[in-house]
N, C-alpha and C positions, 0 to 999 in steps of 0.2 A: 759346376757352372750350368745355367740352365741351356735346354734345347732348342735350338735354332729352327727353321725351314728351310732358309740359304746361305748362311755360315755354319763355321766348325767353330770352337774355341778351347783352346788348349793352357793350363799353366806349367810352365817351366819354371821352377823356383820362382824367382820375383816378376818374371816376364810372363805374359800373357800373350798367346797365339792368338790373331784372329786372321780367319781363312774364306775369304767369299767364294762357297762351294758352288757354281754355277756353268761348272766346266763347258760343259754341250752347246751352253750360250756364250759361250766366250766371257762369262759372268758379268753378262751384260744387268745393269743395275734397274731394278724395278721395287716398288713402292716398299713390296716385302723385309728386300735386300736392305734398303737404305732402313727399314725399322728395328729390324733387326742387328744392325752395325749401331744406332743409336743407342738399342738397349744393350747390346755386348761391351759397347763405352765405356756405357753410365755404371755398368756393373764391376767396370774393372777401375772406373775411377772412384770408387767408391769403397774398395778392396784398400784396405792399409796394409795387405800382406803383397801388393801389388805396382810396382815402382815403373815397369816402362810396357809398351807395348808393339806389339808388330804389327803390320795389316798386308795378306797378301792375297794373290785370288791362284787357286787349285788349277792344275793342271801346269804346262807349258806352253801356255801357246798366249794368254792371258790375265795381268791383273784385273783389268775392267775394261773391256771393250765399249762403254759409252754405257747411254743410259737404255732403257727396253723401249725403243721408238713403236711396238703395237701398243702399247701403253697412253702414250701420247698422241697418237695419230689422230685421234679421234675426238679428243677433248677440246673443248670450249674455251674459246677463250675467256670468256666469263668466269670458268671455273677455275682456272691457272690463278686470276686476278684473288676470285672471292677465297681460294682456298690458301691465299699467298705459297704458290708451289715454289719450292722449294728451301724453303726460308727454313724451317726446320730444322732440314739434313745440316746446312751451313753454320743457322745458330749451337747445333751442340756441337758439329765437331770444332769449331774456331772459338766457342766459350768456355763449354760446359765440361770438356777435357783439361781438366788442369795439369795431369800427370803428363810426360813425355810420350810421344810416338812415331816411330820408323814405319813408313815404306818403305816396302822389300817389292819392288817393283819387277814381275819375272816376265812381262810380256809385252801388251798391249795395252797402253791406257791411255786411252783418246775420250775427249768428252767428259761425261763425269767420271770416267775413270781416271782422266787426268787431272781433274777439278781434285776428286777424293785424295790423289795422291798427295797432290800439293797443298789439302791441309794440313799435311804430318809437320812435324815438326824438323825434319829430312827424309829425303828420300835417298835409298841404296837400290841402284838397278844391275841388274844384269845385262850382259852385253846383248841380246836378242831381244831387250826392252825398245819398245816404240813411244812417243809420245805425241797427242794434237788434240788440239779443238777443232774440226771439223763440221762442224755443227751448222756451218754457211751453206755447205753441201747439200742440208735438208731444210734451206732457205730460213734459218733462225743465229740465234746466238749462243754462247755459252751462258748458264743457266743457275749455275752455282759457283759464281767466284770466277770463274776460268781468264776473263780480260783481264780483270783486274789483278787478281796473283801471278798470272804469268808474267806482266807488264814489270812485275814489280820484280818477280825472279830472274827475268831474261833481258827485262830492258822495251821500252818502247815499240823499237823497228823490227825486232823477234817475233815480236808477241803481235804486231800486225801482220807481218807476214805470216804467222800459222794460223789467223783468226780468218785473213783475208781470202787465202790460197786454202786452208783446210790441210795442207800434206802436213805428213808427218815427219818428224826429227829422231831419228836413232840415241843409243843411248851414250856414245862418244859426242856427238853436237848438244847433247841436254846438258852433259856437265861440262862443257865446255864453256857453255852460256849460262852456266850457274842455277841451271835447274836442279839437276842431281848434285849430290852430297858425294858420292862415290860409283865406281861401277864395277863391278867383277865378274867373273864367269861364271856364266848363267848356274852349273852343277853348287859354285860355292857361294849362291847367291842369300839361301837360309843362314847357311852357315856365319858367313858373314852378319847380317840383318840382330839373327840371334846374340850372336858376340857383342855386338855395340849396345844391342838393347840389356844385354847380362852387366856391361860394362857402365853403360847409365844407374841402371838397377843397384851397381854399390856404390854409389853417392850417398851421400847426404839427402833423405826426402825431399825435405823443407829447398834446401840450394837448388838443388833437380826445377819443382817449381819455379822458386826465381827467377834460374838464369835462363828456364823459358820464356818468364813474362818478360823480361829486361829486354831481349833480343825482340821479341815479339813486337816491342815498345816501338823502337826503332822504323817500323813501319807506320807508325800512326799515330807518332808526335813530332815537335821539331827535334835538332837536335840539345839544345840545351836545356827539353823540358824530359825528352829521354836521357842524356845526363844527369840530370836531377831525380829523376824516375830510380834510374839505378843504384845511383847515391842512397834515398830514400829506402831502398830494398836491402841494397848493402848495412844499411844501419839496423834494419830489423834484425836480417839475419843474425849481426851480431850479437843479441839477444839471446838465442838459441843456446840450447845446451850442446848441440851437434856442433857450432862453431867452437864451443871450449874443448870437445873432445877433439875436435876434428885438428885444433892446432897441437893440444896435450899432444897427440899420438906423433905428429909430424916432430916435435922436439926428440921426442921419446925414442923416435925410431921404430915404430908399429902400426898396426892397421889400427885404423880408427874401428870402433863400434858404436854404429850409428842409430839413432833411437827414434828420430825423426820427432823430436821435441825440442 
């Protein structure tokens, strides 16, 4: 895989590590960082020997402490405008990702590091995980999603209250309120992350896909046009040669071998 500046990237069989190496900053996220998560993406959605992916940030203390505010401090508002900031980071991770992906959430993600979390497709935290937009704090807004996905994860009154107030939410109130997917102890928190992503990774390629878009649907149609959605998905699938193994095997009594065609 190629070399980074402020990620790692590892493959484990079908799973791909990505690691926002930016320890000392709390891996606070700067122009770099977010181009480099772009292109470790693109390259692992692009990999057909490559089915799910993790994204986590190095050390303990931090997945993404927010975005690199020297960075911003000084910039124009003209230039936010003409360079449409941030639009980028958002369009690839919430399009251009078609394969699966876990947060493995082991620290601090406030800001865009809570934005980036909650483009994964779940998030798995460890119990010393934080979560917030805080961003009110340095008299702005969240910047990349963050109202609006939380709004959508936690509910209206949540999602004002952390946008409003700026604190942060531990990681027993995040899944309680339907942010996290799960949480466990912080030592088994890879462990964990890895397992679900090894566990996506023996699916069916093609369904993997799917049953991403289908759920994904659910946010951003009605609901009888995202029943139709899924119908419409469900009938391709059926198409597949992965669907005739995948049932053959289940009659059979054996694992499928899946071909992703």
């Amino acid at each position: 895989m190629a070399d980074y500046e402020t990620i790692t990237t590892r493959k484990q069989g079908a799973v791909t590590l990505v690691t926002i190496n930016r320890p000392d900053a709390l891996n606070a996220l700067n122009t770099t960082v977010l181009a480099d998560l772009i292109e470790a993406f693109r390259d692992f959605d692009g990999d057909e020997g490559q089915r799910c992916a993790v994204l986590t940030g190095a050390g303990d203390k931090a997945f993404a402490a927010g975005a690199d505010i020297k960075e911003m401090a000084d910039k124009p508002a003209a230039d936010f405008y003409a360079e449409d900031f941030f639009a980028g980071w958002t369009e690839h991770f919430t399009r251009a990702t078609r394969k699966p992906w876990i947060a493995a959430v082991n620290g601090f993600a406030l800001g865009g590091g809570c934005e980036v979390a909650m483009m994964a497709d779940f998030i798995i935290a460890s119990d010393r995980a934080k979560f917030g937009q805080p961003e009110i704090k340095l008299g702005v807004l969240p910047g990349m999603g963050g109202s609006q996905r939380l709004a959508r994860a936690v509910g209206k009154a949540k999602a004002m209250d952390l946008c409003l107030t700026g604190r942060m939410m531990d990681a027993a109130e995040a899944e309680s309120s339907g942010l996290v997917a799960r949480v466990v102890e912080h030592d088994r928190l890879m462990d964990e992350a890895m397992s679900a992503a090894e566990a996506i990774a023996r699916m069916a390629p093609l369904a993997a896909i799917a049953n991403k878009e289908a759920v994904d649907a659910a946010f951003e149609t009605t609901l009888d046009q995202g029943i139709r959605f899924e119908r419409r998905l469900f009938q391709a699938i059926a198409a597949t040669s992965d669907k005739a193994e995948g049932m053959k095997a289940f009659i059979e009594k054996r694992d499928p071998q899946w071909t992703g065609r």
